[in-house]
C-alpha positions as CSV (number, residue, x, y, z in Angstrom):
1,X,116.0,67.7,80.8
2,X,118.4,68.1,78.2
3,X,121.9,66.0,78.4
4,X,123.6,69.6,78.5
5,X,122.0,70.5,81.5
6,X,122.0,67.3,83.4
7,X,125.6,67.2,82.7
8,X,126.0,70.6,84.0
9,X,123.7,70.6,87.3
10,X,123.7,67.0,88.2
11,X,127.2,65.6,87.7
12,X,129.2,69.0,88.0
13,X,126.9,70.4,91.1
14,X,124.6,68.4,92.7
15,X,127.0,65.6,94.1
16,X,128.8,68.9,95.7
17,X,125.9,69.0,98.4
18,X,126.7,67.5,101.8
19,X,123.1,68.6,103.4
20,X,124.3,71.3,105.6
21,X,121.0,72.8,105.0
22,X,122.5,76.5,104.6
23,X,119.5,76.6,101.6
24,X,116.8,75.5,103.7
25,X,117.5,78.0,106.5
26,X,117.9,81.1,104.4
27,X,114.7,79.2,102.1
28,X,111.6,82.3,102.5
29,X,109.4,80.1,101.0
30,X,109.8,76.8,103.1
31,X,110.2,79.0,106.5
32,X,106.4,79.8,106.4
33,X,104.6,77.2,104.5
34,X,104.9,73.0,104.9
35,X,103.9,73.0,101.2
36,X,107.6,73.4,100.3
37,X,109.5,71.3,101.7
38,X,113.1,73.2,101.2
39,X,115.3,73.5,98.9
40,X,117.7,70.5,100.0
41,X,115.0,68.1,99.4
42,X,112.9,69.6,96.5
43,X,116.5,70.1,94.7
44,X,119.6,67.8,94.8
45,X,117.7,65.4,97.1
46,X,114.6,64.6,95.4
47,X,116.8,65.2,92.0
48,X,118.9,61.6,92.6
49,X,115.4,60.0,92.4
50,X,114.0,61.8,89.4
51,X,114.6,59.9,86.0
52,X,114.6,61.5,83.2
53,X,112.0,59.4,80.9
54,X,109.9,58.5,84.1
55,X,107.2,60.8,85.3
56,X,107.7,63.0,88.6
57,X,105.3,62.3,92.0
58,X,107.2,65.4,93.7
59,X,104.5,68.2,93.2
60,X,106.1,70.1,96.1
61,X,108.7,71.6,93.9
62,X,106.0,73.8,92.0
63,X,105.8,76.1,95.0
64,X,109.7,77.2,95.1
65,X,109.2,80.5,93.9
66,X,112.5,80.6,92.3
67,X,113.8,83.4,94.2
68,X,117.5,81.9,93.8
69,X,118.5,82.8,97.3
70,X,119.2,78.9,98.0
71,X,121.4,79.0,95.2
72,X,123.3,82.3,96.6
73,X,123.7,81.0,100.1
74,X,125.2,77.3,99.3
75,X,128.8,77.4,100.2
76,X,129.3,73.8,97.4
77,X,128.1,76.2,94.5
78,X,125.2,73.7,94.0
79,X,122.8,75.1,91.3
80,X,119.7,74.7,94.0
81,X,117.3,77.3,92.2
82,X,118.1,75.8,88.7
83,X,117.9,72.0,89.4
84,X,114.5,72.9,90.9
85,X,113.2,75.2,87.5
86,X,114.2,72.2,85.7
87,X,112.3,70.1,87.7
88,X,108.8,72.1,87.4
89,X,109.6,72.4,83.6
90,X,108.9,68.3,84.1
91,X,106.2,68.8,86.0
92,X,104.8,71.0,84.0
93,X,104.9,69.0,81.0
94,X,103.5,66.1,82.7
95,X,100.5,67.4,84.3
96,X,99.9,70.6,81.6
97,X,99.6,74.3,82.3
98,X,96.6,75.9,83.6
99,X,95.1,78.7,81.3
100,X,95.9,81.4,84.2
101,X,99.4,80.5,83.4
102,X,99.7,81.0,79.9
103,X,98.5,84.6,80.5
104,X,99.9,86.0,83.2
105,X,103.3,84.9,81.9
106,X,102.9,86.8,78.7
107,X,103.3,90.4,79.3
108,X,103.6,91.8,76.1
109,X,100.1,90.3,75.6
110,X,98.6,92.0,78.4
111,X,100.1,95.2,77.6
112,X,99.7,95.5,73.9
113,X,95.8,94.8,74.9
114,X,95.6,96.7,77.8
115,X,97.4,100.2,76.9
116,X,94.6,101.1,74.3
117,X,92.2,100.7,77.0
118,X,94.3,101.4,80.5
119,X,91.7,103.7,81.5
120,X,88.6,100.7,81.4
121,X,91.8,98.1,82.0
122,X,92.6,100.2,85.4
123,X,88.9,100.8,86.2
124,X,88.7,96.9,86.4
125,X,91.6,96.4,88.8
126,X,90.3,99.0,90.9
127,X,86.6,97.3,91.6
128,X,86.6,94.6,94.5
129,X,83.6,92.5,92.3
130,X,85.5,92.2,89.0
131,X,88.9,91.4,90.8
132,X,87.0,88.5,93.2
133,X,85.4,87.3,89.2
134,X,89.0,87.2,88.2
135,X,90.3,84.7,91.3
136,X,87.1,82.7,90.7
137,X,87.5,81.8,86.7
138,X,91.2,82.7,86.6
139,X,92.7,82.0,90.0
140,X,94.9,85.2,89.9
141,X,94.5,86.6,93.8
142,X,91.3,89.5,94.5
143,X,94.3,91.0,96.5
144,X,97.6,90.8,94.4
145,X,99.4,93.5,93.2
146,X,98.8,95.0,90.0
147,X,100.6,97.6,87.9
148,X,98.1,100.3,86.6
149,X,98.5,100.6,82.8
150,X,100.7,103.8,81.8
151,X,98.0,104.3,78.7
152,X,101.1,104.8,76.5
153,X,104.4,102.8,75.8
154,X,108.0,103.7,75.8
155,X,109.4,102.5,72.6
156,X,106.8,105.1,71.0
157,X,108.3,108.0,72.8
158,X,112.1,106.6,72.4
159,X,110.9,106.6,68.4
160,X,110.6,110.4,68.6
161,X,113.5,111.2,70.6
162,X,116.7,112.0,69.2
163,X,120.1,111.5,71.6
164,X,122.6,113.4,71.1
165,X,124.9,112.1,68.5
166,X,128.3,111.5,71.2
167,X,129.6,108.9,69.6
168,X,129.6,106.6,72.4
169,X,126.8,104.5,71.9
170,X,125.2,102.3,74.1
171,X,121.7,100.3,73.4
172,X,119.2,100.5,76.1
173,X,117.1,97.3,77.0
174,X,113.7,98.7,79.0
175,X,111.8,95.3,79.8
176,X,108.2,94.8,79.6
177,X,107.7,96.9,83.0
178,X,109.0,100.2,81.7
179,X,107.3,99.5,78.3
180,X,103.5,99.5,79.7
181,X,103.5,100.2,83.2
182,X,106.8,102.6,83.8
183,X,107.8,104.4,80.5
184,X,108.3,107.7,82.7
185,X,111.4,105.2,84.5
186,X,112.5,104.8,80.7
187,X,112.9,108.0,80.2
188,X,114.8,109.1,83.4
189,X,117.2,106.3,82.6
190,X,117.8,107.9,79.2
191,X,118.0,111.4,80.6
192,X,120.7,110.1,83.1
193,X,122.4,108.5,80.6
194,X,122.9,110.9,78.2
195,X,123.6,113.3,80.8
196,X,127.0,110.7,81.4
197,X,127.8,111.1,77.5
198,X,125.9,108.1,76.1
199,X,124.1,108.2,73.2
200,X,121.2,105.8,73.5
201,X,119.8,103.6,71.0
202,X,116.5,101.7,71.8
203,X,116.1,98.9,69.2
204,X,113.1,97.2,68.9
205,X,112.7,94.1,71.5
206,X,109.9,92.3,73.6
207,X,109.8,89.9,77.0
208,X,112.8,88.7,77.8
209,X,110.9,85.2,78.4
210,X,111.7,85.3,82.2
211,X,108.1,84.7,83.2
212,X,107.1,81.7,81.0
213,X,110.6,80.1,82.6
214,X,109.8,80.9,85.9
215,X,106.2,79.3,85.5
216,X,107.6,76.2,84.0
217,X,106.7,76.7,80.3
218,X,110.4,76.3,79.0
219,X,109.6,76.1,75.0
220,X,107.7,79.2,74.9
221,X,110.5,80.8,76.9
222,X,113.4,80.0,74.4
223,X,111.6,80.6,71.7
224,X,110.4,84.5,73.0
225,X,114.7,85.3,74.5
226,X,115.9,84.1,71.4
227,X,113.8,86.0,69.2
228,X,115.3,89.1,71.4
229,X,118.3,88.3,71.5
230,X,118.3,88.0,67.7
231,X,117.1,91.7,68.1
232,X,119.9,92.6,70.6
233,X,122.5,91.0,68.9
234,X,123.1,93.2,65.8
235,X,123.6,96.3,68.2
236,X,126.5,95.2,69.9
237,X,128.6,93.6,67.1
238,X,131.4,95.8,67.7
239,X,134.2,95.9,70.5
240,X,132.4,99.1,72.6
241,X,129.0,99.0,72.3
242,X,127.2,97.6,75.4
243,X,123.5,96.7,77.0
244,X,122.2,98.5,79.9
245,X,118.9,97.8,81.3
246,X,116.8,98.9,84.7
247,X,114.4,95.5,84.9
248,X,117.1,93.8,87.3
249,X,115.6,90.5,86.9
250,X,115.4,90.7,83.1
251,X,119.1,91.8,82.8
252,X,119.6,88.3,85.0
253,X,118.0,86.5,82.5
254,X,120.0,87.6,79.6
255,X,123.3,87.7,81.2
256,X,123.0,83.8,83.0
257,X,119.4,82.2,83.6
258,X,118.6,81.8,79.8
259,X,121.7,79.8,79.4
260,X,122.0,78.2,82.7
261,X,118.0,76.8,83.1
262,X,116.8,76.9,79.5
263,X,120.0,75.0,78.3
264,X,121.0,77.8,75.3
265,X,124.8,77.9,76.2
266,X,126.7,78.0,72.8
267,X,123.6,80.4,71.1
268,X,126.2,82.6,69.3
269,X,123.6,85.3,69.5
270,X,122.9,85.4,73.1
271,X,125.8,84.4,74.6
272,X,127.1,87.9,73.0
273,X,124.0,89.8,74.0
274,X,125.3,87.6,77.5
275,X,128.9,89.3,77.8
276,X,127.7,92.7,76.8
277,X,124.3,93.3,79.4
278,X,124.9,95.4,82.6
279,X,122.2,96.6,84.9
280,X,122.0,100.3,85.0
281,X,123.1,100.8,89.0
282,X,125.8,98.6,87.7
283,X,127.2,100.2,84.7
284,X,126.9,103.7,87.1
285,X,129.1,102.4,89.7
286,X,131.5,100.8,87.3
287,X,131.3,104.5,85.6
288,X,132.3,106.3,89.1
289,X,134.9,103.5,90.2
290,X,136.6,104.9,86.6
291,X,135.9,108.3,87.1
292,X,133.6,108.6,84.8
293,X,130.1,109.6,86.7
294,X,129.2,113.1,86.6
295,X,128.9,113.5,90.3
296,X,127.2,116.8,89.7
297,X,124.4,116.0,92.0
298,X,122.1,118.5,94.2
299,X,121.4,118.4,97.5
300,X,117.9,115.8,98.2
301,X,116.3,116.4,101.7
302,X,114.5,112.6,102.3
303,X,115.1,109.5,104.4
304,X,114.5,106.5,102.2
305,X,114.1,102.4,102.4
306,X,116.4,100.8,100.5
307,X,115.5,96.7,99.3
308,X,118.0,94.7,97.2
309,X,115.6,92.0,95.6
310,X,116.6,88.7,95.5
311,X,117.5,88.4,91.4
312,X,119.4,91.8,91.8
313,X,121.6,90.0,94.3
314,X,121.7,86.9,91.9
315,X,124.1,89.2,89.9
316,X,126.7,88.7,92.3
317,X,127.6,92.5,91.8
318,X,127.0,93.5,95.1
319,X,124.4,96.3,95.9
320,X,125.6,99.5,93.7
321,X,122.6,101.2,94.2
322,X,123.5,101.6,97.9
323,X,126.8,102.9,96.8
324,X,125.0,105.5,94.1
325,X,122.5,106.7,96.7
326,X,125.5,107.6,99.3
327,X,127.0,110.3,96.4
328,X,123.6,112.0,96.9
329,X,123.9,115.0,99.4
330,X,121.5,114.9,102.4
331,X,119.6,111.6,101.2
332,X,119.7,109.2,103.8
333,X,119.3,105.8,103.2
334,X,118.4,103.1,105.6
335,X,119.2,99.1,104.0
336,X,116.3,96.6,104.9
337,X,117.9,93.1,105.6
338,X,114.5,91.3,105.0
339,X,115.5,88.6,102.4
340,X,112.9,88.4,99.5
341,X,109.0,90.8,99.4
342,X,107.7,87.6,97.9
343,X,106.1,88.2,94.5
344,X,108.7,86.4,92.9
345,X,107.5,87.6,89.7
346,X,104.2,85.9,88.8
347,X,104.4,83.8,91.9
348,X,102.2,85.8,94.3
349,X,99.8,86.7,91.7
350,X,98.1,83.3,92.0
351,X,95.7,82.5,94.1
352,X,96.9,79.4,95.6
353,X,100.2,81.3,96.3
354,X,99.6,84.5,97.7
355,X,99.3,84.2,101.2
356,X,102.6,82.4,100.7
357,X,103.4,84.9,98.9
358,X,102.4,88.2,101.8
359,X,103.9,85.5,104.6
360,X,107.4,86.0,103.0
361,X,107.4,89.8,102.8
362,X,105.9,90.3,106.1
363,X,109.3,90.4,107.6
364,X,110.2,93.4,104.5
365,X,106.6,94.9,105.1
366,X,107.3,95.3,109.0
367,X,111.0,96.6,108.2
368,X,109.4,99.3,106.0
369,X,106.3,100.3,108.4
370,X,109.4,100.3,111.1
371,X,112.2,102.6,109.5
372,X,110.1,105.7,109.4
373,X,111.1,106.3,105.6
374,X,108.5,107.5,103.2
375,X,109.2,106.0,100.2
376,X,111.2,102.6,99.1
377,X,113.8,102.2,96.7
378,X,113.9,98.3,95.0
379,X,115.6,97.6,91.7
380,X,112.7,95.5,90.8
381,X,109.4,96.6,89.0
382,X,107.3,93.8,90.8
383,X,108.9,93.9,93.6
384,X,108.0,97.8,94.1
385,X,104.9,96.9,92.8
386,X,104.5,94.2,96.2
387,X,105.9,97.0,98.4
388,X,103.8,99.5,97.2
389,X,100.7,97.3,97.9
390,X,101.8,95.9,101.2
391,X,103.0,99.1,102.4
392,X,101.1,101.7,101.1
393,X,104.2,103.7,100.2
394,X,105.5,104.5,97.1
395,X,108.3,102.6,95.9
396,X,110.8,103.5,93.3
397,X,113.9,102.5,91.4
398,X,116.9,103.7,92.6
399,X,117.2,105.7,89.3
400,X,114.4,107.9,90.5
401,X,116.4,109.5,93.1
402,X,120.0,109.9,90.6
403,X,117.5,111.6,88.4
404,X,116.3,114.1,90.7
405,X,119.6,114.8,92.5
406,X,120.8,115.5,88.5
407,X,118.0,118.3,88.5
408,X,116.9,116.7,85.2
């Protein structure tokens, strides 16, 4: 750990706990699996023993998923999720990354190779025998979720289109998810946008390093946020212009984790790309609180399944998409309370996780099955991507349904 961070999360927040264990009730992780401990003892309990030039004997802590909800829930403000990222970083240092690791954290990578090919690339995640292959020399899960390959990307259609010159400019961060998987959801938020008097500028940009930090590989992750927000920056160098993005837990990263985990407070670059990020559903609601939102939507006959995931709630912005869908006439819109789906980004994608993994959405799965809705709304691409799989109904963002009530 750096002395910046060990200032910030040991001396100004982890002497704050008095072991109420608040965190290890509300914990998805620990509630289903003895390989977690809880966050209490993972995180400031196990942290007073850790020294910071001594190697760690607490392997527990790599199977937080760093869903942050201990973090949310403590009533001290103890940095629970944080101290615990910082102590896999350690971990991970000490005992090196495996290979399956390196890659699955990387998705530009993946989808700059696997968008020339997504028809083979898809064809491969559809057959049982290659996908067993891949948990056997890889250890990624014959059963996790996985994204089918859009065949194109979304920067090369925002290259061709022109918004309409408004004057009111605002610069559009898509993610990794709407680049390769989900460029159709780039272009809805765009549409829906522009339809509220934006013009949008897409700049060029890559992974926001979220997944590298989440597995542990801290170096890599600076190095890949910095270089975007180096991109970002430049954009937003004037008193108006502002950041939206629909990847909930990549506007997250931007606007606190980077700083907060990865120890890059005081990076003039990102802590201005920092002040100036919103997450679309956000910026909307912040739009019709002003009276700003066109509220010029048509009627949309469905009964939908709403899911807040957990780093959309680590925003502390409430749940505006709940707000959004109720302008919609005739949608009806039934809230799960289920805490977390459990993919935690690349978490249930390993092998050694995953039941883990489907043990803490079961509760979310069951909610869905329950409510009778058809299709689930989820601010998260991997999170909709769990639902989907667990469910076997679609799941979509929350934009989906502004975009259709627009007519657009």
């Amino acid at each position: 750990m750096s002395e910046g961070v060990l200032e910030e999360l040991l001396r100004g927040s982890l002497d704050h706990c008095v072991k109420c264990t608040i965190c290890e009730t509300a914990c998805p992780v620990s509630n289903v699996t003895p390989l977690f401990p809880g966050p209490k003892y993972a995180g400031p309990q196990a942290e007073r023993y850790r020294v910071a030039d001594e190697p760690s004997v607490e392997w527990s802590v790599d199977y937080c998923s760093g869903c942050g909800i201990c973090s949310q829930v403590c009533p001290q403000g103890v940095k629970i999720a944080e101290i615990n990222a910082q102590a896999r970083n350690k971990l991970k240092r000490q005992k090196g990354v495996p290979l399956r690791d390196r890659i699955i954290t990387r998705p530009t990578w993946l989808g700059r190779a696997g968008t020339p090919a997504a028809k083979i690339a898809n064809w491969t995640i559809d057959k049982r025998p290659l996908r067993i292959l891949g948990e056997k020399l890889l250890k990624v899960h014959r059963d996790a979720a996985a994204p089918d390959f859009a065949g194109r990307r979304f920067s090369r259609w925002a290259r061709k289109h022109e918004s309409p010159k408004t004057g009111r400019k605002i610069v559009y961060f898509h993610g990794c998810g709407t680049e390769y998987y989900e460029p159709r959801e780039g272009e809805k938020v765009v549409a829906i946008l522009e339809h509220n008097g934006f013009e949008v500028e897409v700049p060029k940009q890559d992974c926001c390093g979220l997944p590298l930090q989440s597995s542990g590989l801290f170096d890599d992750a600076r190095k890949v946020v910095l270089r975007l927000a180096r991109n970002l920056a430049p954009h937003v160098r004037d008193d108006d212009t502002i950041i939206v993005g629909n990847a909930t837990s990549c506007t997250l990263m931007l606007k606190r984790e980077a700083r907060e985990i990865l120890d890059l407070e005081g990076d003039p670059d990102l802590e201005l790309v920092s002040r100036r990020t919103y997450d679309i559903c956000e910026l909307l609601l912040e739009l019709h609180d002003r009276g700003e939102l066109k509220t010029d939507f048509q009627p949309v006959q469905d009964t939908i399944a709403y899911h807040a995931p957990c780093q959309q709630q680590g925003h502390w912005i409430g749940k505006p998409a709940l707000e959004l869908l109720a302008l919609i006439p005739g949608l009806q819109v039934t809230e799960m309370n289920a805490r977390c789906c459990g993919i935690a980004g690349t978490y249930g994608l390993k092998a050694e996780k995953y039941d883990i993994a489907m043990a803490v959405g079961a509760d979310l799965f069951e909610q869905v099955r329950a409510s009778g809705a058809q299709t689930v709304a989820c601010d998260s691409e991997t999170c909709r991507w769990q639902i989907a799989k667990a469910t076997e109904r679609p799941a979509v963002h929350p934009i989906d349904l502004l975009h259709r009530a627009y007519g657009l």
